[in-house]
N, C-alpha and C positions, 0 to 999 in steps of 0.2 A: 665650362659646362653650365648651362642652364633649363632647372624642372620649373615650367610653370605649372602647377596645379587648380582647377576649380573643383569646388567642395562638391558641387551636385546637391546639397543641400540632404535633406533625411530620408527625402519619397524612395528609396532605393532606386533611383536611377544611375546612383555610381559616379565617380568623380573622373574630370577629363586632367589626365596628365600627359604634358609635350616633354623630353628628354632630349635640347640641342645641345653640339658643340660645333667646332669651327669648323666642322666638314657638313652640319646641317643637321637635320633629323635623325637622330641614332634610333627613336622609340618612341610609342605616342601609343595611348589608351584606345579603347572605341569608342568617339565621341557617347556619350548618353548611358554607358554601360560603365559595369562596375570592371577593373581589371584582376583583380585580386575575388575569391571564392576561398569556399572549407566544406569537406563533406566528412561523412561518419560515420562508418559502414563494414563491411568483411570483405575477406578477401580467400575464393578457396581454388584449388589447384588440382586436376588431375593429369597426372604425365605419364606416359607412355613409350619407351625407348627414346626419350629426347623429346617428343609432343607435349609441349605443355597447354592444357586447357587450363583458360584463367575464369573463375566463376565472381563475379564483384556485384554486391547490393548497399545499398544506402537505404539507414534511416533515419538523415537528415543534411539539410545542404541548405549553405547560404550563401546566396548567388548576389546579394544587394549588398553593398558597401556606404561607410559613409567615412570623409578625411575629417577627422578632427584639430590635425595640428601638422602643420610644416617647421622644420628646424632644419637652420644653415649652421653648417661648422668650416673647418679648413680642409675637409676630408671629400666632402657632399654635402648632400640633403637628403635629410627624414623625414618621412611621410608617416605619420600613425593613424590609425581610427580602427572603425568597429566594423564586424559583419554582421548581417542580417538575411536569416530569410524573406521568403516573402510575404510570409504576416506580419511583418516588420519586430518578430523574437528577435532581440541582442546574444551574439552567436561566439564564438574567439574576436580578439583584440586582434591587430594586425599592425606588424611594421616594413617600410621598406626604404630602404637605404639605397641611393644611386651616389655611385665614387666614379668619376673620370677614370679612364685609364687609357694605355698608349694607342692602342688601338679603337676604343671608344668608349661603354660606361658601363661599369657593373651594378647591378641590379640583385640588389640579397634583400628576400622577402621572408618572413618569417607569419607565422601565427599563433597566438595565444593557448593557455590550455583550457579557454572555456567552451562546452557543450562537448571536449572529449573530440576535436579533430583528428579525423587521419589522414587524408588528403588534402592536398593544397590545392587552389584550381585558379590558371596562370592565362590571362589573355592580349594578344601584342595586337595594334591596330593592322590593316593594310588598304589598301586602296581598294574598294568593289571587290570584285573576284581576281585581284591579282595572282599569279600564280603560286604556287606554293613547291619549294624543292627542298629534296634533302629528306634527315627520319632515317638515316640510314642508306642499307641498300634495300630499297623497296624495289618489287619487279614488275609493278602494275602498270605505272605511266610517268614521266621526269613529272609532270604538272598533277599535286596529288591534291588541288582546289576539288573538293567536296566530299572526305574520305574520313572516315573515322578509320586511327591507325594505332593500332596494342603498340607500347614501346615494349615488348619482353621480346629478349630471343629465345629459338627455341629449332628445333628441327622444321622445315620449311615445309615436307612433306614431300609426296612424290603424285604427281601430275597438278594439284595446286591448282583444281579446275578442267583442268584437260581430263575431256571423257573417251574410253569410259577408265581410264586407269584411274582417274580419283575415288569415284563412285567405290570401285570394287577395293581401293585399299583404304577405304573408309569401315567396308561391310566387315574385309577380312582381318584386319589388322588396326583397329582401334580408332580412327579417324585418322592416320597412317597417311589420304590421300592430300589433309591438309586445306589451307584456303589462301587467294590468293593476296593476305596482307601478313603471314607466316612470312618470316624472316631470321636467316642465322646473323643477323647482326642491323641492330638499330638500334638508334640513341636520338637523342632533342638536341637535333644541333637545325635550324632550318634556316634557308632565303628565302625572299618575299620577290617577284617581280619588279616591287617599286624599291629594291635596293635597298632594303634593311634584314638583318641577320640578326637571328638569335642563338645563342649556343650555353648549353649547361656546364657550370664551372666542374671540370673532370675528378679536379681532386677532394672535392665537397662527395662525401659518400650518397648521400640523401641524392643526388643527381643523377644515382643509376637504378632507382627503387622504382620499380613498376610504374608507367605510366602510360595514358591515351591523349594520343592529338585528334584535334578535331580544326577541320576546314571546312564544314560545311555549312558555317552562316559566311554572308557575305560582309566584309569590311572587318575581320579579324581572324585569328587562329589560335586556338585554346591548347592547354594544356593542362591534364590534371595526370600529380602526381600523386603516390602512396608517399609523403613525407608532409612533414608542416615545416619546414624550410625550403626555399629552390633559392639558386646562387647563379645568375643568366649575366654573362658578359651581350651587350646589345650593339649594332655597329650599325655604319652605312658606307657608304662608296658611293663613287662616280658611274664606274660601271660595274657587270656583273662579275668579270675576272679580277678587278680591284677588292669585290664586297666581298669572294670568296678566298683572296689573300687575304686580307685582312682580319678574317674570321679565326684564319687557320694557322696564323702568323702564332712567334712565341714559340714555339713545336721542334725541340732538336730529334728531328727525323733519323733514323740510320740510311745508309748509302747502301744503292742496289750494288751488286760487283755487276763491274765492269762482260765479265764474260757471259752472261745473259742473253746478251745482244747479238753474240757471235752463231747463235745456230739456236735449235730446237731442244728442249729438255725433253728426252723418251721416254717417256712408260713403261716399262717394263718387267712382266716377271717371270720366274721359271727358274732363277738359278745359273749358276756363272755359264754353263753353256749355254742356254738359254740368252742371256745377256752379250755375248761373245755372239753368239751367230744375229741376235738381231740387228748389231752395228754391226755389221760386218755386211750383212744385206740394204740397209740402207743407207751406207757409206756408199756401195757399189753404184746402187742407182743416184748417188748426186748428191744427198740427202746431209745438209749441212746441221751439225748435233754440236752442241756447245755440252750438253749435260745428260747425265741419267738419271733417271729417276726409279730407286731399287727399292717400290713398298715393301716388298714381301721379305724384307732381309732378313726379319725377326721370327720369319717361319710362316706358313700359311694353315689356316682350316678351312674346311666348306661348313657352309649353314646354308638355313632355306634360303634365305636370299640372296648364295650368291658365294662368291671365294672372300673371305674375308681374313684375318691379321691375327697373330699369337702377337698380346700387348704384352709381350716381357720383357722386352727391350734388348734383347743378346742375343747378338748376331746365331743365325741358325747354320754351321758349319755342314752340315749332312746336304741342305740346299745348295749351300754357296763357298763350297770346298776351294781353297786357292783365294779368302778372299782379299788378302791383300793384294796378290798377285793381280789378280784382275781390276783391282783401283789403280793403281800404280800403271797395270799397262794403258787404262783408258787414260790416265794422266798423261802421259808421254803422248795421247793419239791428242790432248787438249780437250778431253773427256772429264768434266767435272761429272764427281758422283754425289747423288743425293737421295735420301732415303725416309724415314716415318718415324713421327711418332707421335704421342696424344698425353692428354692429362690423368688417363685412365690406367689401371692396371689388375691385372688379372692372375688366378692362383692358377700356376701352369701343371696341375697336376696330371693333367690331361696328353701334355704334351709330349710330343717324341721324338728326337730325344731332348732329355728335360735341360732346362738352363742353367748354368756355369750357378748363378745368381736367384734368387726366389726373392724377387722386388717388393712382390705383396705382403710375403710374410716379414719382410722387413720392416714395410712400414706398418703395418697391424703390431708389429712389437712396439713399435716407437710412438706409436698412438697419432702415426702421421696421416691417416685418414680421415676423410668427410666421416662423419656416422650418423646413424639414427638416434630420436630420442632419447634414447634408452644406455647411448654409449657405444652401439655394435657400429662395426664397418659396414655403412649403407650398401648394401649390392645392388644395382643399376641395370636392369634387363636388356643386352643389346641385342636382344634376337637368339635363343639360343644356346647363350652365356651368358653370364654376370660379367661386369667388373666393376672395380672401385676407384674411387678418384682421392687421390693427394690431396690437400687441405689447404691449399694456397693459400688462405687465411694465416695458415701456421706458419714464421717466419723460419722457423725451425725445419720443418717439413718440404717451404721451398728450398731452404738452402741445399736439404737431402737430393732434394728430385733435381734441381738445375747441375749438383755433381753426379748424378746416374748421368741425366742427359750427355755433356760433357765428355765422361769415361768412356759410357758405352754405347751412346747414339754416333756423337760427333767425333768418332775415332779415324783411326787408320786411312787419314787423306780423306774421308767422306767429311764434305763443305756446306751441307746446310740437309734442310728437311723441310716434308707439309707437316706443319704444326698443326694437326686436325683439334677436329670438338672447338669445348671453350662454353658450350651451352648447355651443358647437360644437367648441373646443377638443381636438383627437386627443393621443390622450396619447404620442406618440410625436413631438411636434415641440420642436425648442427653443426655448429663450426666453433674452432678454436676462438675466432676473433669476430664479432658481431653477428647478423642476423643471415639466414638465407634468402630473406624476402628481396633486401638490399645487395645484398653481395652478388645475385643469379645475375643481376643486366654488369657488375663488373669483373665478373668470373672470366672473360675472353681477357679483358685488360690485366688480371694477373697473372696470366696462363702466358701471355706475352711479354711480360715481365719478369715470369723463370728463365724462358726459351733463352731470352735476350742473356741472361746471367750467366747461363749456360755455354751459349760462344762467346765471350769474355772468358770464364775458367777454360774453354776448350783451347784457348789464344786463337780464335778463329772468328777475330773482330766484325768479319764482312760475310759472314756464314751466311748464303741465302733462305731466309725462310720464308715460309707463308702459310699465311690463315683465314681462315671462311667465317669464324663467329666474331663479331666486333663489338665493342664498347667505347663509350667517352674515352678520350684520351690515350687509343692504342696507338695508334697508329705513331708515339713518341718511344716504342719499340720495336715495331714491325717492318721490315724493309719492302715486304711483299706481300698482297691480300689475293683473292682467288674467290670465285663465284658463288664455291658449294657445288652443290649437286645435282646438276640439271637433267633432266629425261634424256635418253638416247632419242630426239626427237624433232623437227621443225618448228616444234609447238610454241606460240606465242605466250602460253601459261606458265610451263617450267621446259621449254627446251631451247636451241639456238636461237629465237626470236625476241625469251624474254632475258638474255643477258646484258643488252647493250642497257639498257633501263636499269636494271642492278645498276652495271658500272657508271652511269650519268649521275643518279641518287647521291652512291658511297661516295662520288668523289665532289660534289657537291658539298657534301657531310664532312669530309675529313680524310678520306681514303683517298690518297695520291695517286696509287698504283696500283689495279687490278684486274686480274685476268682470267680467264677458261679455262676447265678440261678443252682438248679440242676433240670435239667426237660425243663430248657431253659423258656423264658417267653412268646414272639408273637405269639399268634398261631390265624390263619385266615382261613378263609372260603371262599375258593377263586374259588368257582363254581365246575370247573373242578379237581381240587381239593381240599379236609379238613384239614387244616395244624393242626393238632391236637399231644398233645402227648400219646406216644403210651406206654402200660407197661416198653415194653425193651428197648426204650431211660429214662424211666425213669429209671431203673435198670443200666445201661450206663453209663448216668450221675452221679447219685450215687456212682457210682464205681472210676469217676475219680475224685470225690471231696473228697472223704473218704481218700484221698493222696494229700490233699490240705491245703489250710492255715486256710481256713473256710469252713465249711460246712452248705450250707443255702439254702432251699427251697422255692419254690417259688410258689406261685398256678397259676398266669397266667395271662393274661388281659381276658381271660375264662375261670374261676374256673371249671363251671360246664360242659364242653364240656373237662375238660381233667384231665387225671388220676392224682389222688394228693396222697402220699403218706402213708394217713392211709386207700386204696382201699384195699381190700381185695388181689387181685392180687398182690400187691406188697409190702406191709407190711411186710412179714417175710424179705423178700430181702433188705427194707430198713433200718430192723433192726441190722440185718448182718452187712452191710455197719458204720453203725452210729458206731459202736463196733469194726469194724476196723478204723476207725477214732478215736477214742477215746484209742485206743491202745497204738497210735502214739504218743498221748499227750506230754512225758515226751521227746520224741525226736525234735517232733515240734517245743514245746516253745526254746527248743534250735537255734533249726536252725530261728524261727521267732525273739528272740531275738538277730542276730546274723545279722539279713537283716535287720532289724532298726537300729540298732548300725553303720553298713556298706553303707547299698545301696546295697548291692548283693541281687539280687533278690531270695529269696526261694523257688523258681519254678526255676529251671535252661535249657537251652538246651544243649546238650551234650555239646556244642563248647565251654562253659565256663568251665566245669568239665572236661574232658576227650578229649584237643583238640588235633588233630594230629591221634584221633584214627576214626576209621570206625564211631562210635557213635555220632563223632561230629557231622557226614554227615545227621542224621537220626533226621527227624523234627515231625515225629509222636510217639515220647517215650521224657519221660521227667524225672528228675531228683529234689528230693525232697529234699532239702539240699546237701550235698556233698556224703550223704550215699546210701541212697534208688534209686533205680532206676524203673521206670511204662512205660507198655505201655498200654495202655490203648486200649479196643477196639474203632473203632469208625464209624464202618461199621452196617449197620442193616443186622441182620443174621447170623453176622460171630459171630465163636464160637471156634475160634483159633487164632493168633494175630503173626504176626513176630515182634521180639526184636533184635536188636543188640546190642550184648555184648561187652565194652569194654574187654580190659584184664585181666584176672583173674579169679577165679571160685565163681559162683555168686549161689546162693542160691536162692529160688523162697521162699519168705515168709510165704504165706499161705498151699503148697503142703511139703514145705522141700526138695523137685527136690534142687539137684547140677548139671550146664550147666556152660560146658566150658565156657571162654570168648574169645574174640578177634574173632565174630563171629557171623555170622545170624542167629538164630533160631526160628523154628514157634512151638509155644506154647498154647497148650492144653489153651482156657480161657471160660469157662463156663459161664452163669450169676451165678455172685456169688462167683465165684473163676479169681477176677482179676490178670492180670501177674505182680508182683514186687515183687523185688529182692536188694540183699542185697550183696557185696562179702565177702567169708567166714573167710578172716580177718581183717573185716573193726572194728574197738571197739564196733559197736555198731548192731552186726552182731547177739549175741544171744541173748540181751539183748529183740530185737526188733523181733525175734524169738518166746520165751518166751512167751511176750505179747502178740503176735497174737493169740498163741496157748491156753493160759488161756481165753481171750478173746471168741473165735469162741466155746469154749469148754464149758461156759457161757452162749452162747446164744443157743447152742445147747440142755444145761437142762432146758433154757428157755421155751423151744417151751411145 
């Protein structure tokens, strides 16, 4: 490793530092600017059912730096000097260490405690306007070059720009409608187009503490954080699939199971007959189901918005009488069951009939809860009802909640769960063990660190779970992430159009593997207009999960106001689909076992596969391992899809069409005949051929 340094002298123009080693440029300052900053200022919050509003003022910043002294040891090299505003005031002292490491150099920045800093403010060079990926799962654009982006998570919102449903759950419900840089999960991990990666060291707490990225000067990207430390491991690569192993590398990932891949997880609720008659109708029609999915097992209530969940966690017997029986028999059909739960919990006094177990009042004795100020159990407004959240801070309290989970979630042959929430945390509650300021961006990452502990004591190593809110360094217990909660809708804000962007972002960032509602879930009734979903988004969605990691339905926070897929209308269609999903299996687990080993995301945007070509540039077609290539439709109506092909001659899967590559083309896509392709000499070109075609020819003596 070698830092050259120049001082820049005192004018606060900032000193230039270069960071190579034997693979090249890991990290370089912006020539003429300072890279290191300190501001000093407040920080205030108002949240809302999970909406957190972040309010921040400064009353002082110093943006000039000057290096007074380089020091070599056998570890790295130390940089120290001073900061300065721009009256040239002497501001905190500053030091930063760069140590080689296997993958490339870390970079731990510290700041002094003169002038009272609270923010550190962190800038990487890049080329011009090089692109900028990564920050999570953002749902705006893969290239987020000119964007100021909150690092908090927080509830995303519901239409997120889409009018007029944002507008009116802005008016009626608190700013409810959200904006479109809202996100259940971001963190500072980022790439640069010219092939340099930054990422914030996971296990340094101070690297999950509120922060804003900024891309919008040209020839660098900033970061200010709420701590006067940051710890950035900085890398580089040859290409962009190498820069995003190597980022992500280190990371003993869990393994998806195996059975995933063999059919569709359903949605469903109503109660074991309920459950019994839905596979039993989409078994008939063709309709290949590896899993179930039984949110409602804990019981259900109605609120305004919608059928919602008794968070008590014990099984509700009056709904799901028989239920061993009914695991057991979907076992023997190769029917994995899978069911809910969350980091929250609720005083069931309400409920009928009441639970075996009173979870809340347990842990309110055991002093296992979040609290206010004051010492009480925070209650948390989720619409309706209160509940309270477990204290994952408290080593004690997780141990409590990961054996509830365990007992009474991951019982009786049920194999996994949607780990929901993860972001609920108000920053103004206490905690057993440090702050909430800090802890709020790593609340998902301990909430996934019960879960995980949880199927270990359930001896249910391989328990599929998944989660929507993410933080540094989860993904080293999660085997499975998921979108959150998109409009019942086409909409490129928050419905089918803006989820391939999530998944491009997250998995850029660190998220391997993740997937959709298929059908999407919010759907609202918002006067003037029914956000309802409609046959052919649900045929849509279908289509673009059937080339995904998971495939898993969802019925909705309004079952009955929208199409679910054993409706008449769309059961053959969705049987189709499950049977191309299920085709893919023996390719999948490949490519799935290959993005948990790595950190390469199995959902690719062209820029990682094919950069340098036309395909890189195309953010509505995506890439299923290194082989398959989808565009997906994602318009309502359209019934033909433009692809851009990289080079080479690519095969259409399902038609057996050969199209040139290195080239645009619009493509015949029917419902029912998605566009994805293959090129004619990849290994895995007829193999995946084959299967489609035994497949579709299957479902076709089905009918």
């Amino acid at each position: 490793m070698t830092v050259t340094a120049d001082s820049g002298g005192r004018s606060g123009a900032g000193a230039r530092v270069v960071v190579e080693t034997a693979r090249g440029t890991v990290w370089s300052s912006d020539p003429g600017r300072a890279f290191l900053g300190a501001g000093r200022g407040t920080l205030e919050s108002d949240e809302d059912r999970g909406h957190l509003w972040l309010r921040t003022g400064h009353d002082r910043r110093w943006t000039s730096q000057t290096l007074d002294r380089v020091t070599t040891h056998d570890r790295g090299v130390v940089l120290t000097g001073q900061l300065e505003d721009l009256a040239g005031t002497p501001g905190p002292t500053w030091r930063a260490e760069f140590t080689a490491t296997e993958r490339g150099v870390m970079l731990d920045a510290r700041l002094g405690d003169g002038g009272g800093p609270t923010s550190l403010g962190f800038w990487s060079a890049r080329k011009g306007r090089s692109a900028v990926h990564g920050f999570g799962e953002q749902f705006t654009a893969f290239n987020l070059d000119g964007r100021i982006l909150p690092i908090v998570i927080r509830e995303q919102g519901v239409g997120r720009g889409e009018q007029p449903i944002t507008a009116l759950a802005d008016v009626t419900n608190h700013g409810a409608g959200g904006t479109e840089e809202m996100t259940y999960a971001t963190w500072a991990s980022w790439a640069t187009e010219d092939l340099r990666g930054v990422r914030l060291d996971p296990t340094l707490r101070a690297s999950h503490a509120p922060a804003v990225a900024d891309t919008t000067a040209e020839g660098r990207v900033g970061l200010e954080i709420r701590a006067t430390r940051l710890r950035a491991e900085l890398v580089t690569a040859d290409t962009p699939l190498d820069l995003v192993a190597r980022q992500q590398s280190g990371t003993d990932r869990p393994a998806l199971a195996d059975w995933t891949s063999d059919g569709a997880v359903v949605g469903i609720q109503g109660g074991t007959a309920a459950v019994r008659r839905t596979v039993d109708t989409l078994r008939s029609a063709g309709t290949r189901i590896s899993g179930v999915w039984l949110q409602d097992w804990t019981g259900q209530r109605t609120t305004s918005f919608g059928d919602r969940l008794w968070w008590t966690w014990q099984l509700d017997r009056e709904r799901y009488p028989g239920w061993e029986r009914l695991v057991s028999d979907l076992a023997a059909d190769d029917i994995t069951v899978t069911t809910y739960v969350n980091p929250f919990l609720v005083d069931p006094a309400q409920q009928h009939p009441a639970p075996d177990r009173n979870l809340y009042a347990e842990a309110a004795a055991r002093a296992y809860l979040v609290t206010t100020a004051d010492g009480r159990p925070y209650p948390i407004d989720q619409g309706d009802f209160d509940a309270y959240l477990v204290d994952l801070t408290d080593e004690a309290a997780r141990d409590w909640y990961a054996d509830v989970i365990a007992t009474e979630v991951l019982t009786d042959g049920v194999r996994g769960a949607m780990a929901d929430f993860g972001e609920g945390l108000p920053l103004d509650a206490a905690l057993t063990d440090g702050d909430a300021v800090t802890a709020h961006n790593r609340w998902p990452a301990l909430w996934a660190e019960t879960v995980r502990d949880a199927c270990t004591r359930a001896g249910k190593p391989d328990c599929v779970t998944w989660f929507r809110a993410g933080s540094l360094g989860m993904a080293a217990d999660a085997p499975m992430f998921w979108n959150g909660d998109q409009l019942t809708s086409f909409s490129a804000h928050d419905g089918l159009a803006s989820v391939l962007r999530g998944t491009f972002s997250a998995g850029v960032s660190g998220w391997p593997l993740v997937h959709s509602d298929v059908g999407g879930y919010t759907s609202i009734d918002a006067v003037v207009k029914d956000y309802v979903r409609s046959p052919e988004l649900l045929a849509r969605w279908a289509e673009l999960s059937a080339f995904g990691v998971m495939m898993r339905t969802h019925e909705g926070n309004r079952p009955a106001a929208n199409v679910q897929v054993e409706d008449v209308r769309v059961r053959k269609h969705f049987a189709r689909t499950t049977r191309i999903y299920a085709a893919l299996a023996d390719y999948r687990r490949e490519v799935v076992a290959h993005a948990t080993a790595t950190g390469v995301p199995a959902i690719r945007h062209g820029w990682l596969n094919v950069p340098g070509t036309a395909a890189a540039e195309a953010d509505d077609q995506f890439f299923l391992g290194p082989s398959v290539l989808v565009a997906p439709v994602l318009a309502e109506g359209a019934r033909e899809v433009e692809v851009t092909l990289p080079p080479g001659r690519w095969r259409h899967l399902l038609t057996g069409k050969v199209y040139d590559g290195a080239a645009t083309r619009t493509v015949p896509a029917p419902i029912g005949t998605p566009a994805a392709f293959v090129e004619t000499s990849d290994p895995w070109a007829d193999r995946l051929t084959d299967a489609l075609t035994d497949a579709l020819t299957d479902a076709l003596a089905a009918r």
